[in-house]
N, C-alpha and C positions, 0 to 999 in steps of 0.2 A: 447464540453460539459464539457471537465476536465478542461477548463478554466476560465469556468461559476460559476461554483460549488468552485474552489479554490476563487474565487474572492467574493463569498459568503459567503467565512467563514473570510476573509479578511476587514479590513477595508482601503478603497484607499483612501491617504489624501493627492497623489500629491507629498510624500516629497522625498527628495535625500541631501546627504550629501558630501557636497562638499571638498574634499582631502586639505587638508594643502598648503596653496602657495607654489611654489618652493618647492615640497617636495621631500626629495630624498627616495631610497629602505626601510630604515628601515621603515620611515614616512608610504609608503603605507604599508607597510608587516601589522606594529603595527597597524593603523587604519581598513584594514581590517580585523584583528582577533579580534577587538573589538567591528567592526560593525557586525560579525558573532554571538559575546556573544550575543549583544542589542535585534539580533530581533528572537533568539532563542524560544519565547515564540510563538509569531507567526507562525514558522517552524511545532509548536507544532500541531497546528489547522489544516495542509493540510497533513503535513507528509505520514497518510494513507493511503491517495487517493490512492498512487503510489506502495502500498504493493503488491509483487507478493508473487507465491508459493517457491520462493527459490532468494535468496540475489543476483543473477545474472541477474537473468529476474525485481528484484525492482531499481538495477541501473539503465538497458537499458532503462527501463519505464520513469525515469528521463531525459535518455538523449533525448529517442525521444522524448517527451513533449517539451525540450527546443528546438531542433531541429526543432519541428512542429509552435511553440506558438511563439517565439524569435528570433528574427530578431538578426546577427552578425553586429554590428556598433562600429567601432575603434573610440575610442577616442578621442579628441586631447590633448595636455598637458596642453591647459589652464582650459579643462574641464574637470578634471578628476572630475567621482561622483560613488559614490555607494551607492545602491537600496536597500528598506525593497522588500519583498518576494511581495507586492499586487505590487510595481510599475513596477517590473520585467516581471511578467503577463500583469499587465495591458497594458505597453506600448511595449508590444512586437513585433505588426506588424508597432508602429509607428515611434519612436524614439529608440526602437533594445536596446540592450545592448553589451555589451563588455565582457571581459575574464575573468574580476574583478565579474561582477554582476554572469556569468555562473556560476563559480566555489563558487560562495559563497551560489547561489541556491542551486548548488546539496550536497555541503557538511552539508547547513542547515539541508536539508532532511535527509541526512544520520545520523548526530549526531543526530535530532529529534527521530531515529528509534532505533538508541542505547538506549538513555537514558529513551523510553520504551521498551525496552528490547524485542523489537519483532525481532533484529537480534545483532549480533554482528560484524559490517564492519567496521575493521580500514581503516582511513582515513586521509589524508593531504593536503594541498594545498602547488602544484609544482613551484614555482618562477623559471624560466628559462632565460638563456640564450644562443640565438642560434649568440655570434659576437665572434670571437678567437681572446683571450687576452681582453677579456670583462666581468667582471662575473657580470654585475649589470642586472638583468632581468629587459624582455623585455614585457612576458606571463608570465600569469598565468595558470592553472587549476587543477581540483580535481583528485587526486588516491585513488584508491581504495587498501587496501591490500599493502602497500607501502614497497619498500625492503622487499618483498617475490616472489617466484615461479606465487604467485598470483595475481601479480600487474596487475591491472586495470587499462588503462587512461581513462577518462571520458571528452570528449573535445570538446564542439558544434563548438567551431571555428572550427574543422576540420569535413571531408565528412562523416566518420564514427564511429560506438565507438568502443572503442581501436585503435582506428589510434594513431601509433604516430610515430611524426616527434624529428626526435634527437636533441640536444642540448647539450653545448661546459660544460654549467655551471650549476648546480641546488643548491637552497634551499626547505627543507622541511618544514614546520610548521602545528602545529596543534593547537587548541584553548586549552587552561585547560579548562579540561571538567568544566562543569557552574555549577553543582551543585556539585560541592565536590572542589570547588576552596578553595584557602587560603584567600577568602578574606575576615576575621574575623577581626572587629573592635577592639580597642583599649579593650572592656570590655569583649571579648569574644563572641559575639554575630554576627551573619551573618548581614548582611546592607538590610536595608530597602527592596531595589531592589533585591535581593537575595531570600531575603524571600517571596514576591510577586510573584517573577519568579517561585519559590520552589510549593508554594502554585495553580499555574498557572497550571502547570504542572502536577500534581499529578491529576487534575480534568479535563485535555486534555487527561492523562493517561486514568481516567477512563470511559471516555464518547468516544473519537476513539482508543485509545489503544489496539490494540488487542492480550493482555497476558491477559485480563480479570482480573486487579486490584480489580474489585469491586466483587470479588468470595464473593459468604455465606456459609453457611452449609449444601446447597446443594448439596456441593464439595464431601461431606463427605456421604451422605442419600444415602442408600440401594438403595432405590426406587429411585434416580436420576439417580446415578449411570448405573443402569439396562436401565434406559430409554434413555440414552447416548449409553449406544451401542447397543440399538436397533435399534436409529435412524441412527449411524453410519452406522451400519448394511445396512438398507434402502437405505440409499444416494449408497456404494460400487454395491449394485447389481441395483440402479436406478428401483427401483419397481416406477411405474408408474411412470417411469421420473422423481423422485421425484430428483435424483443426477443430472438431465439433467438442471430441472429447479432451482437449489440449485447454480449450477452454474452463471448461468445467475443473479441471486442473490448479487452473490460475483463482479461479473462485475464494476456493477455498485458503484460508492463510498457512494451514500446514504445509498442504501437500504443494501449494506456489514456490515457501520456502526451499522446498527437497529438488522440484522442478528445477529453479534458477539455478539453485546449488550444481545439480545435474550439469546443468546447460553452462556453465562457467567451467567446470572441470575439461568440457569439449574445448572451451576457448572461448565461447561465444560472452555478449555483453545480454544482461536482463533486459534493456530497453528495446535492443532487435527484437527478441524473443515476444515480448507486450508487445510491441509494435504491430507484428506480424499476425498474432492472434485477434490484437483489436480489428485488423482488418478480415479477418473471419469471421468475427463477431456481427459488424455490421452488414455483411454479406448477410451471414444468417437471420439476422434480425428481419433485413429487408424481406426474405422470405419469410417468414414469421416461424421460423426453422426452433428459433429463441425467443422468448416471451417473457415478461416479469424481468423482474431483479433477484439478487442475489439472496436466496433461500426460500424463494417464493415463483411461480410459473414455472417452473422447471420441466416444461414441456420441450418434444422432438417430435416432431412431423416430419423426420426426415427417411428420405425412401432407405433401403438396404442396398441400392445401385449407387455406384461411383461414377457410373459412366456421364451422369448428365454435368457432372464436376468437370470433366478433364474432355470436352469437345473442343474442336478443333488444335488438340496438343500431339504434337509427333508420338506417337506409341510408344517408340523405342524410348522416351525420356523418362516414363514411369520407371522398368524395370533399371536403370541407371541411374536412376536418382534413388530405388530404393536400395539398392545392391550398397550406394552411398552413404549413405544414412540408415543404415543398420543397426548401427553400435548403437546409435542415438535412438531410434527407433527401441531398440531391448529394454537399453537403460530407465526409457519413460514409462513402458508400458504397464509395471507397477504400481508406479501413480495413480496412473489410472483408474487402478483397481482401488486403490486406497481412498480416491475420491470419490468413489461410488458409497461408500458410507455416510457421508452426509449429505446425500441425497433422499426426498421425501421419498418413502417405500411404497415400489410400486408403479415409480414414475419411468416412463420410459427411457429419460437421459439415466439414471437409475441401472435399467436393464442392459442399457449399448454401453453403461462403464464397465461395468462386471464382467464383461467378455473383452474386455481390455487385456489380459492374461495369455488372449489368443491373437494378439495383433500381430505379431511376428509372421505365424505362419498364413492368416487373411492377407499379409501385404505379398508375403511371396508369391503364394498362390493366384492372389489379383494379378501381379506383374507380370507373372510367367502367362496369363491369360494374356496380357497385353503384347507379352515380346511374338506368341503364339499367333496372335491377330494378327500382328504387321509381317512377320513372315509369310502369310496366307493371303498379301492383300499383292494384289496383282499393279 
């Protein structure tokens, strides 16, 4: 499914760039930090997909995807070539790729995700050498966090992530980040290509971006404001599933997209939003509420009662946090329904999306039971 969808936002034209005859280390190092700037704009379009709740679980995501999707195929010297982002996907279970295309994928991603500022993961690409008395590398691949406590390797040629296998010799390199390069023409002015990329970017920022670039003055409104943490509110205690099916939401990379989008138009930022949900998640987990990973156990054991959610909570805060978070409430409820399609058939997260259509009127109806209670309670 994640390779359907990346290929969808992709255009595949077949192409590959064939390395310099006879080239020696500098030659590959310099063309592939070059071919990393060229298809940065692209990087830009899937980047998302692969966003988790925290910058350790968005690497792994990475690797297993290539691990899953990409075939490991060594090269020979007359064919060295390096891939845009669609043909890496594309030809993954046919023609595989090699150490060059791995690492150029994932640190694509990774700078994608910096330069919308939805994390901050320093990164490098490792030139190795494992021959003594040889320092001309042999490998490549991506680190995370490099020269720190928190070095990362990230390396599908190898069985696992963070495997790593030692080496006699290393280089590090990084790309100059692309939009704040020095590559200003003779009058002062950024190049054609620059500016394109610049402008590329800023409208991939704002349409999958999820720092929510495209904030209004909703940001700022009393009444938004309020209805953001009511609906917070809602998702943390999972009134009527509403944080079960919120989830389920985020899963998927479409309907995440439409979500955030959503939730930025309120005012709000995507990292509250993940935030919030991840802490539903492990709630549920704990309960074994959620099972498996993403496309797989998509099991619910969760009762049809709200009430064991919201013990010891004042009554009155449901129906006021719902009356709150309304608009928010409406806007999502669609989702919902939309992510219930890529759900195995049959599954019960499955059945409790698809009556996502009827959230509206279960939250009032629940609340008005709640405001109902606490008027009755002596």
């Amino acid at each position: 499914m994640m390779k359907n969808l990346i290929l969808q936002n992709l255009k595949y034209k077949g192409e590959k760039k064939l390395l310099v005859e006879n080239q020696n280390v500098n030659d590959i190092i310099g063309q592939l930090l070059k071919h990393h700037e060229d298809h940065a704009v692209e990087y830009d379009k899937i980047s998302s997909f692969f966003i988790r709740e925290t910058p350790l679980k968005t690497i792994k995501s990475i690797f297993n995807f290539l691990k899953n999707n990409v075939d490991y195929v060594v090269e020979n010297t007359e064919n060295q070539r390096l891939k845009s982002p669609s043909v890496i996907v594309y030809s993954g279970k046919t023609t595989g790729s090699d150490c060059k295309n791995y690492s150029l994928f994932i640190n694509g991603i990774l700078d994608s995700l910096n330069r919308k500022k939805v994390f901050n993961i320093p990164f490098c690409y490792r030139f190795s050498s494992y021959k003594y008395l040889d320092t001309n590398p042999q490998h490549v691949f991506a680190v995370a966090y490099p020269n720190t406590k928190f070095e990362l390797w990230i390396d599908p040629v190898l069985n696992k992530f963070n495997e790593r296998k030692n080496y006699t010799y290393k280089i590090d390199k990084k790309p100059m980040a692309l939009y704040s390069m020095s590559g200003i023409d003779s009058i002062g002015r950024k190049t054609r290509e620059e500016r394109k990329a610049k402008r590329s970017s800023k409208k991939s920022g704002r349409r999958y971006g999820e720092n929510c670039k495209g904030r209004t003055l909703t940001k700022y409104s009393p009444i938004f404001i309020l209805a953001r943490k009511s609906y917070l509110l809602l998702l943390r205690l999972n009134f009527l599933k509403m944080g079960y099916k919120m989830y389920f939401v985020l899963q998927n990379p479409q309907t995440r997209i439409k979500a955030i989008e959503k939730w930025c138009k309120f005012g709000g930022t995507g990292k509250t939003l993940l935030q919030t949900v991840a802490k539903v998640e492990r709630k549920l987990r704990m309960k074994r509420k959620i099972t498996g990973g993403i496309g797989i156990g998509l099991g619910c054991s969760c009762s049809t009662s709200y009430a064991g959610e919201t013990i010891g909570l004042a009554p009155a805060v449901i129906p006021a946090a719902y009356s709150s978070a309304l608009p928010i409430i409406t806007a999502m409820s669609s989702l919902m329904v939309a992510a219930s399609r890529f759900l195995p058939s049959g599954s019960k997260a499955k059945q409790i999306l698809e009556t996502s259509s009827e959230v509206v009127s279960d939250v009032s109806a629940a609340a008005s039971e709640f405001s109902d209670s606490s008027d009755n309670t002596e």
